[in-house]
C-alpha positions as CSV (number, residue, x, y, z in Angstrom):
1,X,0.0,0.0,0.0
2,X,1.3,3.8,-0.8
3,X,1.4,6.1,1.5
4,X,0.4,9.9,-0.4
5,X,0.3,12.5,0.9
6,X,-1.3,15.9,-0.5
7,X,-0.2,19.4,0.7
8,X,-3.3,21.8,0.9
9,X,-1.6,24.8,2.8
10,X,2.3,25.3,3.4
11,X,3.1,29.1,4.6
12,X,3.0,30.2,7.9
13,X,0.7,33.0,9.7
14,X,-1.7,35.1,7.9
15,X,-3.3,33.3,4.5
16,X,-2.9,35.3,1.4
17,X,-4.0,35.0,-2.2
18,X,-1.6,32.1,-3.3
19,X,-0.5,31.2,0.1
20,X,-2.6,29.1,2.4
21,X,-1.8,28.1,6.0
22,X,-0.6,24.8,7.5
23,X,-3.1,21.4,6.5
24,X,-2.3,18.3,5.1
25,X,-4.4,15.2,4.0
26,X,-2.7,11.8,4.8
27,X,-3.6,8.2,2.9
28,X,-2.0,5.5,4.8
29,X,-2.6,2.0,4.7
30,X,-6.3,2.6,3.3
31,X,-6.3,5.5,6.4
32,X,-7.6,8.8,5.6
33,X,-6.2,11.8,8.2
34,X,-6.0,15.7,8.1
35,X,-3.1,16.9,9.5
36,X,-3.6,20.6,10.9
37,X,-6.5,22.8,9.7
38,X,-5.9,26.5,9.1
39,X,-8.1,28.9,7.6
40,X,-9.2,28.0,4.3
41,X,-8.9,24.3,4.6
42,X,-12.0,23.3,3.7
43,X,-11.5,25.5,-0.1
44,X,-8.4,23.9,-0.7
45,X,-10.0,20.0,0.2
46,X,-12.5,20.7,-2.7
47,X,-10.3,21.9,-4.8
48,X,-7.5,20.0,-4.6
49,X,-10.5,16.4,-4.5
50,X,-9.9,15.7,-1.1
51,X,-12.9,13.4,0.0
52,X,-14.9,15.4,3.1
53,X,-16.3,11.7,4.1
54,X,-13.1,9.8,4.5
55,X,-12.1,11.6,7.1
56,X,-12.9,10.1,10.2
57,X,-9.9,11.7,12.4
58,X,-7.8,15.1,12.5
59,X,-4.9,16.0,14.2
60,X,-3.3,19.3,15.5
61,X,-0.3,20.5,16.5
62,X,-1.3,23.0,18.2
63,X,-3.5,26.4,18.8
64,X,-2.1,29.1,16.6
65,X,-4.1,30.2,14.2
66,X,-2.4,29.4,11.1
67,X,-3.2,25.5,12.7
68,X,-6.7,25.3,13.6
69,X,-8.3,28.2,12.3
70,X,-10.1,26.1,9.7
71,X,-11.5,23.6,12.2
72,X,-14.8,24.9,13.0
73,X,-15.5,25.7,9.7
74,X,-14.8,21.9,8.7
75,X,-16.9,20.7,11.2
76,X,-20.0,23.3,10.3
77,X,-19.7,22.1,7.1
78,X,-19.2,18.0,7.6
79,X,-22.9,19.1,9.7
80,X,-24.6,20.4,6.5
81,X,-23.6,17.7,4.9
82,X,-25.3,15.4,7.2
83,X,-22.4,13.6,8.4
84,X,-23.3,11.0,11.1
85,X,-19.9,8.8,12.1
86,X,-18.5,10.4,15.2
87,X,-15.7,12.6,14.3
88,X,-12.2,12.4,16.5
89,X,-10.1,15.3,16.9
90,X,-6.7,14.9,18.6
91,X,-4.9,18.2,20.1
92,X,-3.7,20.2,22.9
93,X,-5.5,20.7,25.7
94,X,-8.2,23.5,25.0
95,X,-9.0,22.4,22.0
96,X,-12.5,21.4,23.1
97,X,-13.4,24.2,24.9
98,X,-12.7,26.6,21.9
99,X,-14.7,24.2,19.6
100,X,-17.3,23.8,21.6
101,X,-17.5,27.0,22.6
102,X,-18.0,28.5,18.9
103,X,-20.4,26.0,18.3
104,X,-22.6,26.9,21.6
105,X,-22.2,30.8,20.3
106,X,-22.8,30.0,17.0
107,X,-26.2,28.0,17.5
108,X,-24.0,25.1,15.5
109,X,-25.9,21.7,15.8
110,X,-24.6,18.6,13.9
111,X,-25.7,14.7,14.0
112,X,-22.3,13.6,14.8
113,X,-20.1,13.7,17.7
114,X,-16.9,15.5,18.3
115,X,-14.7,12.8,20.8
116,X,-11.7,15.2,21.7
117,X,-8.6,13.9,22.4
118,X,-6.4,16.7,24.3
119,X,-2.7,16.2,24.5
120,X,-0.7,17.5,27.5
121,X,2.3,15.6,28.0
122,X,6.1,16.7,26.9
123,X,6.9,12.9,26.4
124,X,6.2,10.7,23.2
125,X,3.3,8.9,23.5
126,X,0.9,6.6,21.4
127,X,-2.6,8.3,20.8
128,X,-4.0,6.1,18.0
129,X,-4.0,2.8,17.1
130,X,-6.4,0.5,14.7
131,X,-5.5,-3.1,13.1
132,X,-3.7,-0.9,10.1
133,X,-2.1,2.1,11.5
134,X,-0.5,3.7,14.5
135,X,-0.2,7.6,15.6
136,X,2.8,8.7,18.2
137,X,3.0,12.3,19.2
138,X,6.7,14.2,18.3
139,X,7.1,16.8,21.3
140,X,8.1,20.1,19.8
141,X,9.6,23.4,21.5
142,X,7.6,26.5,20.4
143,X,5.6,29.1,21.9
144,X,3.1,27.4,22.6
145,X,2.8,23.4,23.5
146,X,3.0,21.7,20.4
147,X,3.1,18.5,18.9
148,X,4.1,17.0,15.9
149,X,2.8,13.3,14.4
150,X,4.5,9.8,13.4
151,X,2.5,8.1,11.6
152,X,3.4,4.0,10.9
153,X,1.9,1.6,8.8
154,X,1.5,-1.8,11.4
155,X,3.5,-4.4,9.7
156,X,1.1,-7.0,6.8
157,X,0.9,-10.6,6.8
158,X,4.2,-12.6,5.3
159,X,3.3,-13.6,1.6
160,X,2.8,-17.0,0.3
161,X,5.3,-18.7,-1.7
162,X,2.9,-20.2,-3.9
163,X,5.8,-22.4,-6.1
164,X,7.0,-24.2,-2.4
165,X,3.2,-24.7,-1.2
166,X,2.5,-26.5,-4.1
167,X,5.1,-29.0,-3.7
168,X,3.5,-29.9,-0.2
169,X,0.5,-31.7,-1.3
170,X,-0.6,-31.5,2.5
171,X,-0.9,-27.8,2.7
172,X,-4.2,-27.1,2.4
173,X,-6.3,-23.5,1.5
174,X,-7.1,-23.7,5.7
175,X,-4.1,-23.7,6.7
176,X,-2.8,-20.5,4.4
177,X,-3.8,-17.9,7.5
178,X,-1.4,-19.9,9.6
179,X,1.1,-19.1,7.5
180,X,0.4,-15.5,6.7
181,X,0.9,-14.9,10.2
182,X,4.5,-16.5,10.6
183,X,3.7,-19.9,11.6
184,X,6.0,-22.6,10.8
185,X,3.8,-25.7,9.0
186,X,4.2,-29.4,10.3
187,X,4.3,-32.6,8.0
188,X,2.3,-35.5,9.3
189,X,5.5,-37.3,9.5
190,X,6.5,-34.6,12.5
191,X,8.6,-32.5,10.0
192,X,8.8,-29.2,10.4
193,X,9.0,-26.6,7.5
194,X,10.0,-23.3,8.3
195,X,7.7,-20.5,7.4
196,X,11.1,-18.9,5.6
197,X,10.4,-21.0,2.9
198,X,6.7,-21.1,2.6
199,X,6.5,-17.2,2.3
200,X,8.0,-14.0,1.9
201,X,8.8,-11.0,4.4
202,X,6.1,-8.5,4.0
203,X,7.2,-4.8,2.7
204,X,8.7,-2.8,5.0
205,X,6.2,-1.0,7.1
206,X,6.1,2.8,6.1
207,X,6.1,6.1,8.2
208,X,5.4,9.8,7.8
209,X,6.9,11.8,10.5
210,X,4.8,15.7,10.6
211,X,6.9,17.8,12.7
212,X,5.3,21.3,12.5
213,X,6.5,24.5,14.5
214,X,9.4,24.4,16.2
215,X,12.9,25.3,17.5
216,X,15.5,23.0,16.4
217,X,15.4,20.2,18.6
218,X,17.6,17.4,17.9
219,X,16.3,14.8,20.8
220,X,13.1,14.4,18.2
221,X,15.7,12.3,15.9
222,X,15.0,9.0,17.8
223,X,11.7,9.3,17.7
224,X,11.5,9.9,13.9
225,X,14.5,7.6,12.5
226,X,14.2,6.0,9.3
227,X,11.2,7.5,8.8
228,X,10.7,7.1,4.7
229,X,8.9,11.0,4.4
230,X,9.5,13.8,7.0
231,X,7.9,17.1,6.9
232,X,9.8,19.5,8.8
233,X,8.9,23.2,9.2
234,X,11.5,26.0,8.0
235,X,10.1,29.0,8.2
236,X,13.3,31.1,8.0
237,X,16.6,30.8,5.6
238,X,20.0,30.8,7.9
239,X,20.0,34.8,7.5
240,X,17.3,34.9,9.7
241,X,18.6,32.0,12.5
242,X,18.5,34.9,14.8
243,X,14.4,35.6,14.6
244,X,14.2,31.8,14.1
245,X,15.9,31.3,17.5
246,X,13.7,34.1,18.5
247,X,10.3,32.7,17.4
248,X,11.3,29.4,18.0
249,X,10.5,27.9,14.5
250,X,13.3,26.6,12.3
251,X,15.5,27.6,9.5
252,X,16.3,25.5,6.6
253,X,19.2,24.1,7.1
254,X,18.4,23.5,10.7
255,X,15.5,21.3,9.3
256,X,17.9,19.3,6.9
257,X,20.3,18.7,10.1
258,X,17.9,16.7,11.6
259,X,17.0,15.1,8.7
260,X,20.3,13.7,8.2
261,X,20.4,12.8,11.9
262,X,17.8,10.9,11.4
263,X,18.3,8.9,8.3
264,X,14.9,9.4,6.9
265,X,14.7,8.7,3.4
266,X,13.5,12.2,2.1
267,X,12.6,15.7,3.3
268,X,9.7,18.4,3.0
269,X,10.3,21.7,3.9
270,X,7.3,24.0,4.1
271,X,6.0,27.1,6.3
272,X,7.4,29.6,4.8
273,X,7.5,33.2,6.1
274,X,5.6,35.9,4.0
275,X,9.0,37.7,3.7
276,X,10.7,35.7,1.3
277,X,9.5,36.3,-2.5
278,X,11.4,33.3,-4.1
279,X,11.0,29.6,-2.2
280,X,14.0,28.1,-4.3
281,X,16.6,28.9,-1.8
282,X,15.0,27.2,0.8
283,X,15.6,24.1,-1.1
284,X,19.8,25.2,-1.9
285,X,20.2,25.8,1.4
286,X,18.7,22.3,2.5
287,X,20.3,20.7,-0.1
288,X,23.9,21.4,1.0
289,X,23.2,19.3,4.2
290,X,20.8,16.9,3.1
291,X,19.2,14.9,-0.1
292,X,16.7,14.7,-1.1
293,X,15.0,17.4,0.0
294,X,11.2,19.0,-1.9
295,X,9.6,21.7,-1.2
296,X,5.8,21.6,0.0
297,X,3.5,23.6,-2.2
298,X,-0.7,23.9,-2.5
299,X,-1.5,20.4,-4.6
300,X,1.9,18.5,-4.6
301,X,2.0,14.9,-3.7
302,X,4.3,12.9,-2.5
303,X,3.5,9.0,-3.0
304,X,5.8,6.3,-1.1
């Protein structure tokens, strides 16, 4: 299974014409997730085909604006479209009291539920789980408490090697679930064929690793080694380390470090400041630390 993933915002603070805050829409392992949700989300879904159904459960980082701002929006409109499924929203604490408090204001009544799932601790911890997938928070340093997401494919049954089953006349249809799931198959005679050779290993499991504002912060890298796509904020090019340090977001470079730290197989930078004109350096300066490295624009896909 591919994991694709679709940028639908990628600049940081205010949303302008051609520049749309922080969301992302996540297929994994036949798993459908939004990633952040600023203003304007819900445009950018429609026009970029993002199904409004298949989403069953959104994530964010945290309560800037540029983050959420797009939220209650979403969920006014999931409402008119007479969404029923319950609706699960993991984020930092105070994330239910401002929803719920717009909605209470705003006279907004849906036939779904909202299930919150606030976030408070600074550790790494497992918030999601299903016979497919698996969600770990990535404990950021910004201004506010932040998280960002690691998102692994749990591994798939071994494969049958159909040519070596068929030479065993006494392996039957029955028993191919057995051997799926690593079991080793046992003649009548009390042999003992290893699974080795009645199947092959599964593809290697697959991760995303969404690491969104921040300060560098290079104890994240065990959390997100190996990880075959990371998204990493740079908001600033190394001219600006100094408002960078100051903001506590990253430059980058900074971002690349920590790519190569980590050994991931390739790199997204994205959350760009309105001050820069051209995006292409962003890329150079990345580059000269780590590759490969893309840069996150409205539409692009990246497909694993």
């Amino acid at each position: 299974m591919n994991l694709k993933l679709t940028i639908l915002g990628c600049h940081s603070a205010t949303p302008r014409v051609n520049a749309h805050p922080t969301a992302q829409y996540l297929e994994i392992n036949n798993r459908h997730f939004l990633i952040d949700c600023g203003e304007g989300t819900q445009r950018q879904m429609r026009k970029h085909k993002v199904g409004f159904s298949k989403i069953n459960h959104i994530f964010i980082s945290h309560l800037h604006g540029d983050h959420f701002f797009g939220l209650i929006g979403l969920i006014s409109t999931l409402g008119i479209l007479n969404r029923e499924r319950d609706l699960h929203i993991y984020g930092p604490e105070g994330i239910e009291e401002v929803t719920n408090l717009q909605l209470k204001v705003s006279k907004t009544y849906s036939n779904f539920s909202l299930v919150f799932h606030e976030l408070s601790s600074k550790e790494s911890e497992l918030i999601y789980e299903d016979e497919k997938v698996f969600v770990r928070t990535i404990p950021l340093n910004h201004r506010v408490y932040t998280n960002g997401f690691l998102f692994t494919e749990k591994e798939n049954q071994r494969n049958l090697n159909m040519k070596a089953i068929a030479k065993l006349d006494e392996i039957e249809t029955c028993d191919y679930r057995s051997l799926k799931i690593g079991k080793d198959f046992v003649l009548s005679n009390g042999k003992t064929i290893p699974n080795s050779e009645l199947t092959f290993d599964p593809p290697k499991p697959k991760t995303y690793a969404f690491c969104s504002d921040t300060s560098y912060k290079p104890d994240i890298v065990p959390i997100i080694e190996n990880a075959d796509l990371l998204y990493h904020e740079a908001t600033f090019l190394s001219d600006r380390e100094d408002l960078a340090k100051k903001t506590k977001h990253s430059t980058a470079r900074q971002a690349a470090e920590i790519a190569k730290m980590a050994d991931v197989k390739s790199l997204v930078i994205g959350h760009y400041s309105s001050r820069y004109k051209e995006l292409e350096s962003f890329r150079e300066e990345a580059r000269i630390i780590f590759d490969p490295v893309h840069l996150a624009e409205e539409g692009k896909e990246f497909i694993v």
